[in-house]
C-alpha positions in Angstrom: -53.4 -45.2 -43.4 -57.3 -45.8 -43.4 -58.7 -48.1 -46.4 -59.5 -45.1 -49.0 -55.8 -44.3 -48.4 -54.6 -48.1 -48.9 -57.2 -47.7 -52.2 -55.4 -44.8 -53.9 -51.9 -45.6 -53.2 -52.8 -48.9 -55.3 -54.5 -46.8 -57.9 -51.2 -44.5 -58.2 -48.6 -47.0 -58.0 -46.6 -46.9 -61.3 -47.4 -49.8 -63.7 -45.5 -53.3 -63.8 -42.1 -52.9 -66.3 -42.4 -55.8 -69.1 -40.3 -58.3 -70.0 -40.3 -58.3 -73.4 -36.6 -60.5 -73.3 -38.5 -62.7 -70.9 -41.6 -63.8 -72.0 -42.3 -66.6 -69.9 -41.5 -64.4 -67.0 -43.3 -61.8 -68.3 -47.0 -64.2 -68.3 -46.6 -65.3 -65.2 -45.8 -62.4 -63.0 -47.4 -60.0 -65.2 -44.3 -58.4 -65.2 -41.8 -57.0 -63.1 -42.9 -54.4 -59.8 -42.3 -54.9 -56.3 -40.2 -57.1 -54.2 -39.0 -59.8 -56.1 -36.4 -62.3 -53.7 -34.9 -65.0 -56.5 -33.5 -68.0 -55.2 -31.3 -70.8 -55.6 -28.2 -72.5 -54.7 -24.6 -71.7 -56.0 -23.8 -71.9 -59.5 -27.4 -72.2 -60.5 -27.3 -68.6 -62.9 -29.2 -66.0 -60.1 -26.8 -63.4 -61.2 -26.4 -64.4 -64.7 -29.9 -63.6 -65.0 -30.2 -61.2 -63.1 -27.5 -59.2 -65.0 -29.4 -60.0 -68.5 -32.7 -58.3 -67.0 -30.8 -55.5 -65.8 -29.3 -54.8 -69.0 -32.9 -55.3 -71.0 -34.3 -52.6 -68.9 -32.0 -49.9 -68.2 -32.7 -46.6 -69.9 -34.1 -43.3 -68.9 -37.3 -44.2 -67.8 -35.7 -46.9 -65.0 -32.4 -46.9 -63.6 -30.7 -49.2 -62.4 -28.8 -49.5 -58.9 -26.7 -53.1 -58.8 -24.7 -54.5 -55.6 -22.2 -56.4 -56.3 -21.1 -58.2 -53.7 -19.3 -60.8 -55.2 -17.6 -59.0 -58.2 -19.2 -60.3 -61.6 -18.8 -56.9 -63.0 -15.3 -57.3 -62.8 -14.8 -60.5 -64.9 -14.2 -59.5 -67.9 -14.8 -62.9 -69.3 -18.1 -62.4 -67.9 -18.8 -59.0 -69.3 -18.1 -60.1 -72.6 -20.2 -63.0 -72.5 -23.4 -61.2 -71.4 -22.9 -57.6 -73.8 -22.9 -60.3 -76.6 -26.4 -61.0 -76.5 -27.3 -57.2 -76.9 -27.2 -55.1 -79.7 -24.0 -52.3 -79.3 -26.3 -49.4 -78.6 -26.9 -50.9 -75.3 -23.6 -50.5 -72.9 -23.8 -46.4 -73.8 -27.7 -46.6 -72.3 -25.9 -48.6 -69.6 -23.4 -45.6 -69.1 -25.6 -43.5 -68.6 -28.2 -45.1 -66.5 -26.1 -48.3 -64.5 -24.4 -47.7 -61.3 -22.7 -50.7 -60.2 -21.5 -50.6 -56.7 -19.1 -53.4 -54.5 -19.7 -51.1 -51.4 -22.9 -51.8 -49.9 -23.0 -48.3 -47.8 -22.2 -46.5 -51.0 -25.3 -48.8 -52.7 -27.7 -47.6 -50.4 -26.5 -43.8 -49.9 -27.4 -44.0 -53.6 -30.5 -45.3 -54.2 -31.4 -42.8 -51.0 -30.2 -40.1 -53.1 -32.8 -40.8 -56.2 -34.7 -38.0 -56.5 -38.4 -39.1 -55.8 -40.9 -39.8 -58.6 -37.8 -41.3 -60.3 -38.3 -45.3 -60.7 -35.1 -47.6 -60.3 -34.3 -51.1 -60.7 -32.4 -52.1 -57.6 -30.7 -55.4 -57.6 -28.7 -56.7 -53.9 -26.7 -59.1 -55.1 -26.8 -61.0 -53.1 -28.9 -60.9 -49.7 -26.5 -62.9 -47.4 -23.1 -60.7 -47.9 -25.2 -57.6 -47.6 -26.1 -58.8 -44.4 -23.5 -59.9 -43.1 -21.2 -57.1 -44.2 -23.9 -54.4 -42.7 -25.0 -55.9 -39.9 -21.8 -57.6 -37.9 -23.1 -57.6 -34.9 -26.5 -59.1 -35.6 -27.8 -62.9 -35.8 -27.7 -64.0 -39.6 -31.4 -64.1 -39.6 -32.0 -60.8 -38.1 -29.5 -58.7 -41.0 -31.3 -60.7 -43.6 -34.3 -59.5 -42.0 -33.2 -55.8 -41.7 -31.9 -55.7 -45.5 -35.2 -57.3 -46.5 -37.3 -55.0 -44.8 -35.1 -52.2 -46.4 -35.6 -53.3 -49.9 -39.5 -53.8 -49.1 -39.2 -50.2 -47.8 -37.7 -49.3 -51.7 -40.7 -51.3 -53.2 -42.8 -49.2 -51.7 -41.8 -46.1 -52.9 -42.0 -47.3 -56.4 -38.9 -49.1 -57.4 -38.4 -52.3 -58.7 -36.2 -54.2 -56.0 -34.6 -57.6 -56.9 -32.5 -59.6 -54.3 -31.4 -62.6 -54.7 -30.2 -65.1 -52.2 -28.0 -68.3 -52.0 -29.9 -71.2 -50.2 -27.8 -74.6 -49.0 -27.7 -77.7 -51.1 -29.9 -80.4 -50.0 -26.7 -82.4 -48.5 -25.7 -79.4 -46.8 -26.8 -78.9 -43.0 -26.1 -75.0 -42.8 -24.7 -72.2 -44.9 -21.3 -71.4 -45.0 -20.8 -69.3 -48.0 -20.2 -69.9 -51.8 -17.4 -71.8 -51.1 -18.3 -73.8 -48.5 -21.7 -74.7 -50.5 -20.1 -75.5 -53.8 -18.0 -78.4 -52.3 -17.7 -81.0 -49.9 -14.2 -82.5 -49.2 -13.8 -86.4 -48.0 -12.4 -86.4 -44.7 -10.6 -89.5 -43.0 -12.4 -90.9 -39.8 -11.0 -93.5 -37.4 -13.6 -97.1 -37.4 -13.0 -100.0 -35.6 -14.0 -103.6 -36.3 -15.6 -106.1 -33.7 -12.4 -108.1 -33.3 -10.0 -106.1 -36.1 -7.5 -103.4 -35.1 -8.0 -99.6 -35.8 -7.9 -99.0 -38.9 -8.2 -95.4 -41.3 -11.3 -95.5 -43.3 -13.0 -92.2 -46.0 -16.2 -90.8 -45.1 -18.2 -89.0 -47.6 -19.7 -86.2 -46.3 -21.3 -84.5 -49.9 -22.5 -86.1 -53.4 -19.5 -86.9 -55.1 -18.9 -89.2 -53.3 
């Protein structure tokens, strides 16, 4: 598109949602449009958050579309926990206007589906199991490339995409999955001594150590 072009698709994107639950947020970004990737490493409260901004904005003016890759929706505990903090009223809204998928090709036949004009919150949850569930046959980077571009792709047709992503601890060399990020095992390693016999020693490989 020429620069006029570029000029009115800016003036007739739809306005930033706020964050009226989120003030902070709300100052800094101006409020919430786009592509927004939120990271952080395991256990840091990406999808606890994530979850609470999905709930303060759901309605009839913006759905929302959530992958669940890892299953949150179905801890109850969990579910509990985060309905608490809103007033009753709001799990109808979310009845209405929440899908909550664990299938990514059912996610994204979807938010395809939307009928256009009508604005969505779309949370992947998270970007790294997307990927690798979609894209088998691909280097890591390249899915998480192709599942970014596809959200960008979202963004730009109005909706409000939201992806977070899992990043390695500092002690950690590579990602391996929650699991794998979340703890570090000792593990026994043979040493020998200038003039002592063999003997079995613990090497630390993570922070508890």
């Amino acid at each position: 598109m020429n620069h006029e072009e570029v000029l009115m698709l800016a003036e007739n994107r739809p306005p930033a949602i706020e964050l009226p639950r989120f003030p902070l947020v709300g100052q800094i970004t101006g409020g919430l449009s786009g592509f927004w990737p939120v990271a952080g490493g395991t256990g840091v409260g990406k999808t606890t958050w994530a979850r609470h901004l999905a709930y303060s904005v759901v309605g009839p003016a913006l759905r929302v579309a959530y992958l669940d890759t890892e299953g949150h929706f179905l801890n109850k505990d969990a579910n509990a926990g985060i309905l608490a903090c809103f007033t009753p009223d709001v799990r109808g809204i979310a009845e209405q206007y929440m899908a909550v998928f664990q299938d990514g090709e059912e996610f994204r036949a979807h938010v395809e589906a939307l009928p256009a004009g009508e604005r969505a919150l779309i949370v992947i949850d998270h970007l790294q199991i997307d990927a690798d569930m979609q894209f088998k046959n691909l280097d890591a980077l390249k899915g998480l490339a192709n599942v970014t571009a596809l959200g960008v792709e979202w963004a730009n047709r109005g909706h409000v995409v939201l992806a977070l992503s899992q990043v390695p601890r500092a002690e950690r060399r590579a990602f391996r999955g929650s699991k794998a990020v979340a703890r570090s095992r000792p593990r026994p390693t043979l040493r020998r001594r200038s003039g002592a016999r063999r003997r079995v020693t613990t090497a630390c490989s993570g922070s508890r150590c």
